[in-house]
N, C-alpha and C positions, 0 to 999 in steps of 0.2 A: 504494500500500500504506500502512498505518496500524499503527499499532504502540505501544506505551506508552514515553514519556520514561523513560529511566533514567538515575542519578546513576554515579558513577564504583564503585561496590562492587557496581552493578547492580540496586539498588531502585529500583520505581518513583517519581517524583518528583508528589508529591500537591500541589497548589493548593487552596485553599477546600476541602478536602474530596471532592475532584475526584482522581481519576489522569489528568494532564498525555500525552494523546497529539501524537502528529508522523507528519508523510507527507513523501512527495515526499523532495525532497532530503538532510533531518533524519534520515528514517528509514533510508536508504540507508546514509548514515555512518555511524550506529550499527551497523548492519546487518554492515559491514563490519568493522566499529573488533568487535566481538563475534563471528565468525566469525574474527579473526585471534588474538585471544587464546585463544580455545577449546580442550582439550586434546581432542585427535582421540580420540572411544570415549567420552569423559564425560556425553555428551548423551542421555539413552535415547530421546531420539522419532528420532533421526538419529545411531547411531553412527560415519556417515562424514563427520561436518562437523568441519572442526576440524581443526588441525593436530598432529602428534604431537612435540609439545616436551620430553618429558621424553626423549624417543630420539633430539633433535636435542641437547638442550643436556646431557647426560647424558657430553660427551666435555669433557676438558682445553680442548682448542681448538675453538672451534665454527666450520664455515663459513660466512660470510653470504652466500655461492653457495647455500647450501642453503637459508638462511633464502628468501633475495631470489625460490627455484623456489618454494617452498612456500606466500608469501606471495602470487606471481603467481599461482600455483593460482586463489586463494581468490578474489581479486579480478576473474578471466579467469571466474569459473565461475558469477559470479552474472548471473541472466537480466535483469537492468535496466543494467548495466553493459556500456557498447559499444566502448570499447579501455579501456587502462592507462597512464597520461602518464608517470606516477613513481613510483617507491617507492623509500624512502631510510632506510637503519636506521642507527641509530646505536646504539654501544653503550657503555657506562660501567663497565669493569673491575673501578674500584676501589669502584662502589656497588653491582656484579652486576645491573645495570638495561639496561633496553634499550629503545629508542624507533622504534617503524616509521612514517612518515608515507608516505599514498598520495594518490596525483591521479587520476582517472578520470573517463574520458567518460562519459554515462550518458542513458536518456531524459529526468531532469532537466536537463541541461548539467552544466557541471563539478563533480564533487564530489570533496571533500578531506577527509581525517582523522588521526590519531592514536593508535595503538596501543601 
């Protein structure tokens, strides 16, 4: 698969006057790394991708049981990805931030991200 580079606010990344695509392993990542941040309903071509965050994180205490099923979800349900190694959230209190890192088998071999 083939896809367009994106920056971190999720525009594309232009070189020379060029939009910057990625395949294989590159695009998986992203693929992932943007399926995990997605608010579940927001996407009109696919209102069932995405996770529903403002229903998870919406309480005092959030559980990252909840997160951790939610997250598996996402990573278990894409058709190029053939198990799940790790996922690891960490969260930051006093910044209201929160960091998901994944490892997955794939028919690239190993790919790894950050959410």
């Amino acid at each position: 698969m083939k896809t367009f580079q994106l920056d971190e606010n999720g525009d594309r990344i232009i070189k020379n006057g060029q939009a910057v695509m990625i395949s294989g392993k590159e695009c998986l990542a992203q693929r992932l790394k943007n399926s995990i941040r997605l608010d579940k309903g927001s996407w009109f071509l696919d209102t069932d991708k995405g996770i529903e965050w403002p229903d998870i994180l919406g309480y005092k205490s959030v559980s990252t049981r909840v997160i951790y099923s939610r997250v598996l979800n996402i990573l278990k349900n894409d058709s190029e990805v053939s198990s799940v190694n790790s996922i690891d959230i960490t969260a930051d209190r006093s910044e209201r931030g929160m960091t998901i890192t994944f490892s997955v088998n794939s028919i690239y071999g190993e790919v790894t991200g950050a959410a």
